[in-house]
N, C-alpha and C positions, 0 to 999 in steps of 0.2 A: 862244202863245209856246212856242220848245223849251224843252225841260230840258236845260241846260245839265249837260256832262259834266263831273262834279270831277276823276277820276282813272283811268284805265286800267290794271288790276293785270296784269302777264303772269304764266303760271302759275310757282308757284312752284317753286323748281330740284329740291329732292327730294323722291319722295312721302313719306307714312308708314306704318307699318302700325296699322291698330286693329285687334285681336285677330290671326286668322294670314288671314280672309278678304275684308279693305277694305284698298286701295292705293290711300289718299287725299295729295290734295292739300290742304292749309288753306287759305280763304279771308277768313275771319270767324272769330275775329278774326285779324286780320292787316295789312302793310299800311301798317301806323298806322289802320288803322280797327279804332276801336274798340267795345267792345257797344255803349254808348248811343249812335254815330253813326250805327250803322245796325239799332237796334232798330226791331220786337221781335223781330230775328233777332238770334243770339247764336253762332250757329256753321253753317260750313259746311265742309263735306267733299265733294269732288269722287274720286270711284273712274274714274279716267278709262278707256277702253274696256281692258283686259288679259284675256289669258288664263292663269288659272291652271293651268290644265291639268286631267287625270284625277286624283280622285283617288279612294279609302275612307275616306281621312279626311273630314270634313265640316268644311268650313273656314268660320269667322265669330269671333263674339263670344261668349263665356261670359256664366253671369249675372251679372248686375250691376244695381246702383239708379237711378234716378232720382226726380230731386222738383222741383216749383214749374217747369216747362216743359212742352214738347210735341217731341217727336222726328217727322220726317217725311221718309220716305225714299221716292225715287222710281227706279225702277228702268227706265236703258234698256235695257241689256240682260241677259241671267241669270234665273237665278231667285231670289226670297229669302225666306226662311221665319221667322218669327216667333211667340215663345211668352213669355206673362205672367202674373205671379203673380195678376192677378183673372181668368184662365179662358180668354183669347181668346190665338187662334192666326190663322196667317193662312200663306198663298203670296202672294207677288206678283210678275207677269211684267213684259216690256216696254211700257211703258205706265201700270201698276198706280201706286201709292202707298198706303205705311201712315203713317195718321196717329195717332201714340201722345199720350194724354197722362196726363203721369205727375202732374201734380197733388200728393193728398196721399203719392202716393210707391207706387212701384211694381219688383217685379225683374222684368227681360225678358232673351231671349237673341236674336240676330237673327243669323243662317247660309245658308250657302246650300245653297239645297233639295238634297235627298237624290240624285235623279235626276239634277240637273244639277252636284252635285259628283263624281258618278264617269261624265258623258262631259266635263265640264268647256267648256271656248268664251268666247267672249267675257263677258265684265262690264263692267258701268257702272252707275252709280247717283251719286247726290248725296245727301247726309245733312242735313237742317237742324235746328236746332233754335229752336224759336219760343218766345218769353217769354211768363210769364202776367201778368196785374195783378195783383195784393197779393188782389184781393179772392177771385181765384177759383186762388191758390195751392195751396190746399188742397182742392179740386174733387175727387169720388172720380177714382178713376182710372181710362179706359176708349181703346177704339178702335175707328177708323177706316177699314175698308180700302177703299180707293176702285181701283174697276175700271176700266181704260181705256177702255171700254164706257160707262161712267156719267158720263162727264167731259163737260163741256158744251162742245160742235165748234161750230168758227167757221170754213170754210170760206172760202176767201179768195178773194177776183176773180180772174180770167184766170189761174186755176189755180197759182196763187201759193205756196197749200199750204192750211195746216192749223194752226190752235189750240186746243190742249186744254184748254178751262179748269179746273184744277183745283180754284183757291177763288178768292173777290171776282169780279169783272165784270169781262169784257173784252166791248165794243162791247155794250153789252147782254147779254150770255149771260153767265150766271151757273154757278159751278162746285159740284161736289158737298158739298167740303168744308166743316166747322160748325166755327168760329173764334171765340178770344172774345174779340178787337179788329178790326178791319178788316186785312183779309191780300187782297193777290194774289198766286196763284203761276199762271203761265202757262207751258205747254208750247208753244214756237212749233217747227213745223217748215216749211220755207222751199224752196223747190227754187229753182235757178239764176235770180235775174233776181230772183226773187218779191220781193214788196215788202208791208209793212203799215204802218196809221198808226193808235196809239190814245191816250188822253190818261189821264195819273193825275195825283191830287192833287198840288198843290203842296206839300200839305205831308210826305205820304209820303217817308219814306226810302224810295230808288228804288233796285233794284242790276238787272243781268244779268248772266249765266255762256254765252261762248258752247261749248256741249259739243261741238258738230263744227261744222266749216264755216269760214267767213269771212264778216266781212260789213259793212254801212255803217251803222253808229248817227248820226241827226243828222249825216251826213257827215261822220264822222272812220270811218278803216278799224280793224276791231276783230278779231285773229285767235283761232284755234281756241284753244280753252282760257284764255282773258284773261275780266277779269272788270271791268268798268264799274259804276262806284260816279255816280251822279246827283247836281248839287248840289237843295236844295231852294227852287227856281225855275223857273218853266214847266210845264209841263201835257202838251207833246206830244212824244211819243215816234217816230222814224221810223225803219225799219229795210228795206236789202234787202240780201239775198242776192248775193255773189260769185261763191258756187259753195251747192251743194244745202248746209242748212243747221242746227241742231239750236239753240237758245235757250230757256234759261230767264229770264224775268221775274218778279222780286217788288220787291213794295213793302208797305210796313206804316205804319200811323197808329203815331207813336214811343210808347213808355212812357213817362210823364215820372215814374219812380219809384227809388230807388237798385236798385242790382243788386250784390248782393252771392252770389258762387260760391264751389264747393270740389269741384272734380273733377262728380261728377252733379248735383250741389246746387243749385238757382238760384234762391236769395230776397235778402227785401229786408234787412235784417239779419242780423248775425255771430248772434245771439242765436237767431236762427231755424236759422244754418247749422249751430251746437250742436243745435239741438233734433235736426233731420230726422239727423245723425248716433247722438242718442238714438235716434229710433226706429227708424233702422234696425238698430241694434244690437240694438234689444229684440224687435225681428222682428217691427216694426209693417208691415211693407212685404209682406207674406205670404211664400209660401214655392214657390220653381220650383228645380228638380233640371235 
């Protein structure tokens, strides 16, 4: 049976800025969709392709906290650099994803790399952020950087295109990424015409983002930068291309647990959202300049 589509988001009218170098769109929450409709995503930020131009400034995010989630940014085009208070640093190109998780709490800064802030060119990326369970809220804190290279390729019939798997299973190929509930995040790329057909739980909260292109979900037309929320019903997913084509697919087994935020914050109680404000304060979260 399809998966039946709930809602069709078009991109929303203005972007925003996070820090001086992400010109995001919001998706999640948004909408009227909210965190637990479409957990265990919790947020999403769309930097749709711009150019900032040259500069010597380096333009991104300053430090700042995180606790009880995972940050996971996938970069299509640019570069993005990354640094955290337990030690790990990172580049990631087109292709790449850094997968953070900040757990018992961590400071990080995310900018765009050095080189490619002073000839500048296009950008693109998507920001997500994944929930953790209660149990593994407090997890030390570490990362992920997964290489375009490393991503598990699903090659498509009659030259259709191309999917990267990034985490969970598409058609049997399994993706680099280590999760600590069941996640897919799928990189489809589609050239004209091309078509794919793959199945996810029924019970998964299901979404896409289409990043370039146009194209046919289930037979309903779905254009550039719109975002398709799944109801949870059906199993199969169909998709082809209009014109050459860019999609991300996720889906997630739901949290059935409260979710209680506060700007980086993401636990299950106010009591907890006190606490991790204690420790950051107390400069339990270590220390990045």
């Amino acid at each position: 049976m399809k998966k039946l589509i709930e809602k069709i988001v078009a991109k929303p009218g203005q972007p925003g800025m996070v820090g001086d170098g992400f010109r995001v769109f919001n998706y999640i929450p948004g909408a009227d969709i909210s965190k637990r409709r479409i957990s265990p995503f919790l947020l999403m930020d769309f930097n749709a392709a711009y150019d900032f131009g040259p500069s010597d400034h380096i333009r991104g995010v300053d430090v700042h906290p995180h606790k009880g989630f995972e940050t996971v940014t996938i970069a299509y085009q640019g570069s993005i650099a990354h640094h955290d208070s337990a030690g790990n640093s990172g580049i990631i190109n087109a292709g790449d994803v850094q997968w953070m998780t900040a757990g018992e709490g961590i400071l990080h800064k995310e900018y765009h790399e050095e080189t490619f802030s002073k000839t500048g060119g296009p950008f693109e990326m998507v920001q997500l952020w994944v929930n953790l369970p209660k149990k593994d809220k407090c997890v030390p804190a570490h990362y992920q950087e997964l290489k375009a290279a490393g991503m598990g390729k699903v090659e498509l019939a009659d030259q259709a295109g191309l999917v990267n798997v990034i985490a969970g299973n598409f058609n049997g190929v399994t993706g680099p990424a280590e999760t600590y509930t069941p996640v897919n995040l799928f990189d489809i790329q589609l050239n004209e015409g091309g078509e794919l057909t793959t199945t996810i739980d029924a019970a998964h909260n299901t979404a896409l983002l289409v990043v370039n292109g146009s194209i046919l979900v289930n037979d309903e037309i779905v254009t550039a930068h719109s975002f398709v929320l799944f109801e949870n019903t059906g199993e199969e997913i169909h998709i082809k291309a209009n014109q050459k084509s860019v999609i991300l697919l996720l889906s997630g087994v739901p949290i059935d647990e409260p979710i209680v935020s506060y700007g980086p914050f993401v636990m299950n109680t106010e009591e907890e959202i006190h606490q991790a404000i204690e420790d950051f304060n107390a400069g339990k979260f270590g220390v990045l300049n």
